[in-house]
Phi, psi and omega in degrees: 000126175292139200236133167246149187233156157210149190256128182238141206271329168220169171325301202303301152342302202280313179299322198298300148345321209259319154344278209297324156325284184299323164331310189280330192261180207212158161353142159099312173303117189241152199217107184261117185267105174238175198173148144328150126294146190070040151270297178159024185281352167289347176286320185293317171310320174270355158278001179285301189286014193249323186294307180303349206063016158309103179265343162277163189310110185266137189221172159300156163239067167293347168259332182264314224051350153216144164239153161250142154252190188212106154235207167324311156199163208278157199219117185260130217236106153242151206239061215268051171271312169285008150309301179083232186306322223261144205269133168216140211279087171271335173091048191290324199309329184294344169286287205295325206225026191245191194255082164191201191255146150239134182220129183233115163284104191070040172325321181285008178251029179192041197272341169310327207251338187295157202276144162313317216240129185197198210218131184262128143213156187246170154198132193249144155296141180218352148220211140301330172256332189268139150259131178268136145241139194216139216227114188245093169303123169240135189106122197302303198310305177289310181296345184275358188301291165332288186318300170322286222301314197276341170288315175311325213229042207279189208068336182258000000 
C-alpha cells in the first residue's frame, strides 16, 4: 500500500494542505484522523472545512461526538473516543455513505462500522514546529484521490 508523507512547517502549512484536499473531495468521502495530541488534526479539519466553503468555526466535538457544517458539501466531523468498547447505534452508515465528507477521529473504536475503502491520515510531532502528515490510501478512490493531491504538490 502506498503511503504519501508531508512536512508541515507551521499551523499554516497543515491549513493549507488540508485547504487543497477539501477542495477535491466528494460526497461520501470518508477520511480517518489519528495523531499526537496538540499535532493539529482539528487544525487539519479546519482547513477541510475552509476546502469545503465552511465559514463557520470548526472546534473538536470531543463532548458531542459528531458536528455538522454545511458548505459545498457538509462535513461530518466525528470524535468517537468516548465510545470505547461500547457499540452504540449512531447511524454512522447514513454519514459514511451520505451526501457529505465524514472525518473521523480515534477510528478505531468503531473500526466494525467503518467503510473498506477511506483515507487514512496520521499526523506526527517531528519538533516543535514540524509536523509529519502521512496520508494512508485504502481503496481505487483515495489512492487516485492522493495521486490529484500530491500532483498539485510536486517535491513533496
Amino acid at each position: 500500500m502506498k503511503t504519501y508523507e508531508i512536512i508541515s512547517s507551521n499551523p499554516e502549512d497543515t491549513l493549507e494542505v488540508a485547504r487543497r484536499l477539501g477542495k477535491i473531495l466528494k460526497p461520501a468521502d470518508v477520511l480517518l484522523l489519528e495523531g499526537d495530541l496538540g499535532a493539529g488534526k482539528t487544525t487539519f479539519t479546519k482547513g477541510l472545512a475552509s476546502g469545503l466553503g465552511i465559514k463557520r468555526n470548526v472546534n473538536s466535538p470531543t463532548f458531542t461526538i459528531i458536528k455538522e457544517y454545511h458548505g459545498r458539501i457538509p462535513l461530518y466531523h466525528m470524535d468517537v473516543y468516548r465510545l470505547g468498547d461500547s457499540f452504540e447505534d449512531l447511524g454512522f452508515d447514513e454519514y459514511f455513505y451520505g451526501d457529505g465528507v465524514t472525518v473521523v477521529e480515534w477510528a478505531q473504536f468503531i473500526e466494525d462500522q467503518l467503510p473498506q475503502s477511506h483515507l487514512s491520515l496520521y499526523i506526527y510531532h517531528e519538533n516543535q514546529n514540524q509536523r509529519r502528515i502521512v496520508f494512508q490510501p485504502t481503496g481505487t478512490r483515495y489512492e487516485a484521490l492522493c495521486e490529484e493531491l500530491f500532483d498539485e504538490n510536486p517535491g513533496n
